[in-house]
LUMKOLKE-226317 format. One line per field, with one value per residue (C-alpha): residue number from 1; residue in one letter; x negated, y negated, z. Coordinates in steps of 0.25 Angstrom, whole numbers. Layout:
LUMKOLKE-226317
nr = NUM|...
rest = A|...
east = X|...
north = Y|...
up = Z|...
END
This chain:
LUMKOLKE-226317
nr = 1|2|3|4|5|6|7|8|9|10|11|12|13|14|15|16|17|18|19|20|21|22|23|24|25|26|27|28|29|30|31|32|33|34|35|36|37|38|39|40|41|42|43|44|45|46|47|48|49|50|51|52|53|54|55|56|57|58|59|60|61|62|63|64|65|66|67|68|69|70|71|72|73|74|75|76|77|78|79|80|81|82|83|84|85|86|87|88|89|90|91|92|93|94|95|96|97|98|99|100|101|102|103|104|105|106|107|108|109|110|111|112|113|114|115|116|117|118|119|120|121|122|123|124|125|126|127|128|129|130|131|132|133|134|135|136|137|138|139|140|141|142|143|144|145|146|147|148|149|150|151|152|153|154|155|156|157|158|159|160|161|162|163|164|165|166|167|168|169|170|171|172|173|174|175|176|177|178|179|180|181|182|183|184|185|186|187|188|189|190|191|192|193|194|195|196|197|198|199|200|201|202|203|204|205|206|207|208|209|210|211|212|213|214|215|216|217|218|219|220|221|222|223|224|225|226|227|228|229|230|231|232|233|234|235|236|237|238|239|240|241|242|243|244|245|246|247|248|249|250|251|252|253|254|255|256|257|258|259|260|261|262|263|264|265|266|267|268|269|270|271|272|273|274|275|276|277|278|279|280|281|282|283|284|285|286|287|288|289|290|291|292|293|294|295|296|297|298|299|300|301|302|303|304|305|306|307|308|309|310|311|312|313|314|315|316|317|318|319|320|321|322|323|324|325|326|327|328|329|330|331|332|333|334|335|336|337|338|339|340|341|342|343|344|345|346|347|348|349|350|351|352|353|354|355|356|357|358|359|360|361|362|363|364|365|366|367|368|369|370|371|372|373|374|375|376|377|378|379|380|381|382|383|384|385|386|387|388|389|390|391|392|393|394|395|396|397|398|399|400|401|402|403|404|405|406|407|408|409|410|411|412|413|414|415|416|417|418|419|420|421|422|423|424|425|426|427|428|429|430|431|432|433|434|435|436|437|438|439|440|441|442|443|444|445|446|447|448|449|450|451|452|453|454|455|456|457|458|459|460|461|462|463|464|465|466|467|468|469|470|471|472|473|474|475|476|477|478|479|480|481|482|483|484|485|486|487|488|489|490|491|492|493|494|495|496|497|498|499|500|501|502|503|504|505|506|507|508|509|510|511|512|513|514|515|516|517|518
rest = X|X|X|X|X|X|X|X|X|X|X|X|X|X|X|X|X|X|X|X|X|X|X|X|X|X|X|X|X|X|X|X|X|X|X|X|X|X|X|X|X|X|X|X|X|X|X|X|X|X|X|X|X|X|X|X|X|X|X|X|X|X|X|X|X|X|X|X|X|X|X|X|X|X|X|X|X|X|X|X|X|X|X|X|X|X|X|X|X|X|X|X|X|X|X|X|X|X|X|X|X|X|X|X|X|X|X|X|X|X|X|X|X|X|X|X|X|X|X|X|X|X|X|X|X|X|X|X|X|X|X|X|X|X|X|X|X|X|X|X|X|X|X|X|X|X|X|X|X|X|X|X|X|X|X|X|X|X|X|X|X|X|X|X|X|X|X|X|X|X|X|X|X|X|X|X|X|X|X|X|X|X|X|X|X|X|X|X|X|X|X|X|X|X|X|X|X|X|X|X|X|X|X|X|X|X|X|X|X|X|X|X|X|X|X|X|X|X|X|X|X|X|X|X|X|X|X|X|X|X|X|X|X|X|X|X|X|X|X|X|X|X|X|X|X|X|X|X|X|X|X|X|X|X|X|X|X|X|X|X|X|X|X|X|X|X|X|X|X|X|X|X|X|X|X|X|X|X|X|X|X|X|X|X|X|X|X|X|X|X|X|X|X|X|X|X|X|X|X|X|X|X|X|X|X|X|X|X|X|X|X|X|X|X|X|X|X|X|X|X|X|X|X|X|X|X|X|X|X|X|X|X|X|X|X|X|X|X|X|X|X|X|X|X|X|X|X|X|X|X|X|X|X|X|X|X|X|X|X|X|X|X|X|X|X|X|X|X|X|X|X|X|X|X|X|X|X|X|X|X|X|X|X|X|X|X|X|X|X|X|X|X|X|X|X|X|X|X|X|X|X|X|X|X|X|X|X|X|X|X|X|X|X|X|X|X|X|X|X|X|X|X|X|X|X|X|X|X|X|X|X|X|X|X|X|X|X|X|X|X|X|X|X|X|X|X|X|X|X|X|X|X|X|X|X|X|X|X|X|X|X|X|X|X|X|X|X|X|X|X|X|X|X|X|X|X|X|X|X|X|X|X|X|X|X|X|X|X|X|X|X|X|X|X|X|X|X|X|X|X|X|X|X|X|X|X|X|X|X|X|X|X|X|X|X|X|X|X
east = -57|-46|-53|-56|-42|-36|-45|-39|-24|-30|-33|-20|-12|-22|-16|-4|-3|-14|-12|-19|-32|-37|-49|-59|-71|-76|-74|-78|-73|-79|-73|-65|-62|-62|-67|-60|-66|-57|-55|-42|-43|-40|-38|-26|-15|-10|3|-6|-16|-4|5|-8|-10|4|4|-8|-2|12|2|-6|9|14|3|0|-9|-24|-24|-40|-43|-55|-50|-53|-60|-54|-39|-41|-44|-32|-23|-15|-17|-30|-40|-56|-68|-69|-81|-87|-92|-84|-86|-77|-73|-66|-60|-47|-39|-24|-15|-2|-2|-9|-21|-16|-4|-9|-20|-6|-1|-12|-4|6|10|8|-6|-2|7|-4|-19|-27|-43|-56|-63|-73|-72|-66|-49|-38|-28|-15|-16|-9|-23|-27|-16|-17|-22|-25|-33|-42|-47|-47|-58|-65|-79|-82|-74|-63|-66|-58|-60|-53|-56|-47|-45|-36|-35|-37|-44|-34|-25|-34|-31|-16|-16|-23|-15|-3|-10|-11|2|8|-1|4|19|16|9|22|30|22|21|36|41|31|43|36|23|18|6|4|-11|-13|-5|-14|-26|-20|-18|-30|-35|-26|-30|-45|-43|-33|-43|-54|-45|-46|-32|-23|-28|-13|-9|-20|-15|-3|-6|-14|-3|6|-5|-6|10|10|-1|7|20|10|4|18|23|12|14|27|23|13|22|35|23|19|33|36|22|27|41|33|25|35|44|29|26|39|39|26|25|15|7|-7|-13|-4|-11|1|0|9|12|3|-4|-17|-10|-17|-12|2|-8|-13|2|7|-6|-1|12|10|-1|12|21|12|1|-7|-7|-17|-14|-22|-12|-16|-11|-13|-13|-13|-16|-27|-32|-36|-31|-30|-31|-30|-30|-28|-32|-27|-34|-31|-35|-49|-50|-49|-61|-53|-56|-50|-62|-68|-52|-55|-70|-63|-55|-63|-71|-56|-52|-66|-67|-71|-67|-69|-63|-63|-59|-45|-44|-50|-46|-51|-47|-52|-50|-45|-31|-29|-36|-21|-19|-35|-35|-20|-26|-40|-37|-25|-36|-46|-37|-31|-45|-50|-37|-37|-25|-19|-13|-15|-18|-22|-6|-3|-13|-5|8|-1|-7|9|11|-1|5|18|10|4|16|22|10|15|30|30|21|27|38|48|53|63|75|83|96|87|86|70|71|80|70|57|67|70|56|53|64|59|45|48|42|47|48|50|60|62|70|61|63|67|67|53|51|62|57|50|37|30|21|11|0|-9|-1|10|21|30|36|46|40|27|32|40|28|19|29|33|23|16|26|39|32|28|15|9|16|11|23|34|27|28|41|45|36|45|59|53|52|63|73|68|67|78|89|90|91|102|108|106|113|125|128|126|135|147|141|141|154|142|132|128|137|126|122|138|135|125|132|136|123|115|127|121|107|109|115|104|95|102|102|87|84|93
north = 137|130|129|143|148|139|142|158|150|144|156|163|150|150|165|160|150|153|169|182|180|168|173|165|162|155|146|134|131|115|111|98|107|119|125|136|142|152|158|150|152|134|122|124|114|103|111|124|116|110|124|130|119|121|136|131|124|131|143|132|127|141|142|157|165|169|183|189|205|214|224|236|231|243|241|225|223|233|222|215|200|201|188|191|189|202|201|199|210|211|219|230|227|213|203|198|185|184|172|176|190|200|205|220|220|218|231|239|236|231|233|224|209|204|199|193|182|176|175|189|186|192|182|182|170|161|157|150|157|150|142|131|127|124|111|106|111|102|105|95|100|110|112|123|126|135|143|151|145|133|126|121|110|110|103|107|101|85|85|89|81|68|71|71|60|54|59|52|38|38|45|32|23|31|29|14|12|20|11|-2|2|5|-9|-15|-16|-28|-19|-33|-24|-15|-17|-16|-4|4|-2|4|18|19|17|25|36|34|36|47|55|53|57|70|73|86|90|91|79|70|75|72|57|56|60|50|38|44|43|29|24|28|23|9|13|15|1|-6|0|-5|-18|-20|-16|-25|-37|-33|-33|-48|-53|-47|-53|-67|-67|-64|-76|-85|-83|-83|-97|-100|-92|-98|-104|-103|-103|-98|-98|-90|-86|-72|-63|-51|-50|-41|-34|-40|-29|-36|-48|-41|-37|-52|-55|-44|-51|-62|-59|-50|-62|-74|-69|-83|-84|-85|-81|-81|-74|-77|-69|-69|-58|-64|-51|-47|-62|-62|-69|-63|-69|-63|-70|-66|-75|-77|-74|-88|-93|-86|-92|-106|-101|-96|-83|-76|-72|-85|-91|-82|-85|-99|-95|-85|-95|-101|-86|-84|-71|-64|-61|-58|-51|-54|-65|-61|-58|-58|-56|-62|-62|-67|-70|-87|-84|-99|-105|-102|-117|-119|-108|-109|-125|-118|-109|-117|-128|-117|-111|-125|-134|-119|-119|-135|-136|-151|-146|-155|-146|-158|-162|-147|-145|-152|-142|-130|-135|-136|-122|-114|-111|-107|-97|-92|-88|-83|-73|-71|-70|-55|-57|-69|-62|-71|-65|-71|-71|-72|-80|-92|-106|-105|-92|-99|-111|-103|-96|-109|-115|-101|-102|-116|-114|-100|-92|-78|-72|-58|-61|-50|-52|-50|-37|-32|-46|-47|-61|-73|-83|-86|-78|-78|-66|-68|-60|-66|-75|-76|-90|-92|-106|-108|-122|-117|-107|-115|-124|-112|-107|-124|-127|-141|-148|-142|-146|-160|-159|-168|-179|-180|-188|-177|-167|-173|-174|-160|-155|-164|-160|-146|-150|-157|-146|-134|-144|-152|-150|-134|-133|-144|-135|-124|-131|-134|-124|-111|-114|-112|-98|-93|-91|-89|-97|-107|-118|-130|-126|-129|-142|-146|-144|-158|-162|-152|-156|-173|-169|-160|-172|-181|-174|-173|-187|-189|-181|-190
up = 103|98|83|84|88|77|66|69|67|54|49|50|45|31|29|30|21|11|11|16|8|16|22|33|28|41|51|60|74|80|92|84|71|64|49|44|30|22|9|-2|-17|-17|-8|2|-1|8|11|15|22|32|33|38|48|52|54|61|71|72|79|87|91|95|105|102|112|105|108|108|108|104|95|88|77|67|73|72|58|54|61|49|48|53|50|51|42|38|31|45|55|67|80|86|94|87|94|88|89|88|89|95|94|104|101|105|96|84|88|91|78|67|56|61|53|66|64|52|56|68|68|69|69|74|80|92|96|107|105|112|121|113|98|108|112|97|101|85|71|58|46|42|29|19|8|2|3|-5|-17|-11|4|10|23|34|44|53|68|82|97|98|85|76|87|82|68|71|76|63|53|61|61|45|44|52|43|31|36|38|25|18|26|21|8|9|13|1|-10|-17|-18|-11|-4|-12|-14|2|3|-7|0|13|5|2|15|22|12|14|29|27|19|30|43|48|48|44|30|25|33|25|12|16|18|7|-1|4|2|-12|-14|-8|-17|-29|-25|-24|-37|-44|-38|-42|-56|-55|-51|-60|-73|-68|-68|-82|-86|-79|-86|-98|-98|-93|-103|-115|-109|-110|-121|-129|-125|-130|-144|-152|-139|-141|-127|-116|-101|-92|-77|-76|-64|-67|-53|-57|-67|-79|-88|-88|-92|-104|-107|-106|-115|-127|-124|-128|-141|-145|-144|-148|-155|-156|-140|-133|-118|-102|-92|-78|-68|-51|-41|-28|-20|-28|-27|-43|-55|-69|-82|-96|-110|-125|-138|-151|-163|-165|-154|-154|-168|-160|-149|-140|-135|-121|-115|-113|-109|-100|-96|-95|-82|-76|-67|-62|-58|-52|-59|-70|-85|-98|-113|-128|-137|-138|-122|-110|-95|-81|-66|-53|-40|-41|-39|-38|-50|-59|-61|-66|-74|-83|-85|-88|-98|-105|-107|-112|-123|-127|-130|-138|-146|-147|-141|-135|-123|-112|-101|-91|-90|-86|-76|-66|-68|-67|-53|-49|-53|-48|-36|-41|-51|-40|-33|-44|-43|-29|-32|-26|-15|-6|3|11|25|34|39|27|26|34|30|31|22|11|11|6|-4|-10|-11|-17|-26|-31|-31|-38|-30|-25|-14|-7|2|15|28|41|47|62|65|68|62|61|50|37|32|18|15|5|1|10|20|28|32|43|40|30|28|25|16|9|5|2|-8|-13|-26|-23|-34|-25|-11|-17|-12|-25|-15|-1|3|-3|1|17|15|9|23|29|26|27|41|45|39|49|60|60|49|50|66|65|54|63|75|69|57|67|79|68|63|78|87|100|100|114|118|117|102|97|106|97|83|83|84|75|65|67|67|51|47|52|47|33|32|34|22|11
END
């Protein structure tokens, strides 16, 4: 009944707001929804669709009695504002449903607006006493089904109750997504939060929710894609511009050079690469170059080349500099003489690969270079070109203004390296972390060595390198709360009796431990 009773409420709110001419063409009442068919020259707006759903429910909300009467069926259809399917055969006496009005007035007075500002229908069947008992109204869809006919699905009681209560789940997903998305300055996640659009749009599209409701959402998810989109434009034009810049630097220093291997921080936008490539065939026409370029969230390595004229004269061609490297990168490539492009998934084959391609171009162009002595300073600076690759995807959290926090800026500082660096917030956690892409670290120790290069950690020498672990060591455990117990007692006027009793002794033990580390 409740179906029934509302699809009468859904009739007079689609005159409402679409106008006078809507006519039913049909309806449907199921017990867990209803179908109602009706004549619109287009598609109902979003907007129309959700004032109809709210004049909808203000009537369910007003709790109006049904009023139910046989009537004259001559005096009934002279009563202005009255809906039927006039195309239909009805009996005399009809039987005529009016929300909110009685019956017996509008026979008094037919011609009356009254009838024009409720719901007025013949209708045989069974109704509610008051809308109250319809409890909750949303329409679920809207669609046409034949020219000039549109159809609405629509739900009420505990089903539309259920889809309530699913379009406030992806609403709050949606908030926190915004929320997320938000707090992303750095654009660090950005490939995960489109990942998580997409999904939250997939199942957004598949609920059975508030027609207008869903376009809503979707809309937002469509505007947050964008404001992604725009930033990752942003992103990938200031790295062009950097690559650019780096590349101009290069190779300004090396006019006239006719091999140059460089590592540049393109990520995957291999289109700055190119750019670098023109660059440098602009600047220093007899040139032949291969840029390398890592994207550690993507997991791929990038490599482009462009030759000479000369140098193709000499037998080297791009497309097999680049076959050359292919099998290090463990991936695929290919192009012409004059250039030729590869990637693949061996994001730690840098080191291989400069030393590869370098010795490639050199024993072509039969030049004396010795690579062999070289090799030795490229291992000692893969792992700094590969944090260079990570420069805007290491973030440091802490306490800032504490020793430990100080100590990894430092390391980071020497081993050039940066960092994000953000305070902890609501005190949630007191200490160190280091955020990668794919891994977290708690110790200031350990992250010190994970952002230390092997030649700044001395780990080519097994006893330096005990001795860097141990002074690492011996600092937090012995110098710093000796510091501690003597330095702080003169910042703060209360603090316990026993720790001013131990200044002296904190004072003897620093100065101890100074002297064991002449």
């Amino acid at each position: 009944m409740s179906n029934h009773t509302a699809t009468h409420v859904l009739n007079y709110a689609l005159r409402e707001i679409l106008g006078t001419e809507v006519d039913q063409k049909g309806s449907l009442v199921a017990p867990d929804r209803l179908r109602f068919d009706f004549t619109n020259k287009g598609a109902m707006t979003t907007e129309q669709i959700r004032k109809v759903e709210e004049i909808t429910n203000n009537i369910i909300n007003e709790n109006k009695m049904v009023y139910a009467k046989e009537c004259n069926l001559g005096i009934a259809k002279t009563i202005q504002g009255l809906r039927a399917m006039f195309e239909e055969t009805y009996p005399d006496p009809v039987r005529v449903i009016s929300i909110g009005i009685p019956v017996e007035d509008l026979e008094k007075n037919p011609l009356s607006s009254d009838a024009l500002k409720t719901s007025v229908e013949f209708c045989g069947g069974t109704h509610l006493h008051y809308t109250g008992h319809i409890r909750n109204f949303i329409i679920v869809s809207e669609e046409a089904i034949a020219k000039g006919i549109r159809r609405i699905v629509a739900l009420t009681g505990p089903e539309a109750m259920k889809a309530q209560k699913k379009t406030s789940m992806l609403e709050n997903y949606l908030n926190e997504l915004q929320i997320t998305i938000e707090a992303d300055k750095n654009g660090i996640n950005t490939k995960e939060h489109v990942k998580k659009i997409i999904e939250l749009t997939d199942d957004v599209s598949h609920a059975i929710i508030s027609s207008w409701k869903k376009d809503k959402i979707r809309k937002m998810l469509k505007d947050l894609k964008k404001i992604l989109d725009d930033k990752e434009r942003a992103i990938k034009t200031a790295i062009a511009n950097v690559v650019l810049d780096n590349i101009q630097q290069i190779i300004q220093q090396n006019i006239g050079c006719l091999v140059l291997v460089e590592v540049l921080q393109a990520y995957s936008n291999t289109k700055a690469l190119d750019s670098a490539l023109k660059k440098i065939r602009t600047i220093s026409p007899e040139t032949s170059a291969l840029l390398i370029s890592i994207d550690p969230d993507a997991k791929k390595i990038f490599a482009l080349s462009s030759v000479s004229k000369y140098a193709i004269s000499k037998g080297l061609k791009a497309n097999e500099w680049i076959q050359e490297i292919v099998p290090l990168m463990e991936g695929k490539g290919g192009g012409k003489s004059e250039s030729a492009q590869a990637s693949g998934t061996n994001i730690s084959c840098v080191t291989r690969l400069i030393y590869t391609a370098k010795n490639f171009a050199n024993s072509k162009l039969e030049l004396s270079e010795n690579i062999n002595e070289n090799h030795d300073q490229l291992k000692r600076d893969e792992k700094f070109i590969y944090f260079k690759t990570l420069k805007d995807k290491l973030v440091l959290s802490g306490d800032i203004g504490s020793i430990k926090y100080y100590r990894i800026q430092i390391v980071a500082k020497y081993n050039n390296i940066e960092l994000i660096t953000v305070p902890h917030k609501n005190n949630i956690f007191k200490g160190i972390k280091l955020q990668g892409n794919d891994f977290e670290l708690f110790d200031s120790n350990a992250i010190a060595f994970y952002l230390s290069t092997d030649q700044f950690k001395c780990s080519n020498n097994s006893f330096t390198f005990s001795e860097v672990l141990q002074w690492l060591s011996y600092a937090d455990n012995h110098i710093l709360p000796a510091v501690l117990g003597w330095v702080v007692p003169y910042l703060s006027k209360n603090i316990p009796n026993n720790i001013k009793t131990n200044i002296k002794t904190s004072k003897e033990d620093v100065l101890s431990s100074l002297q064991k580390i002449k």
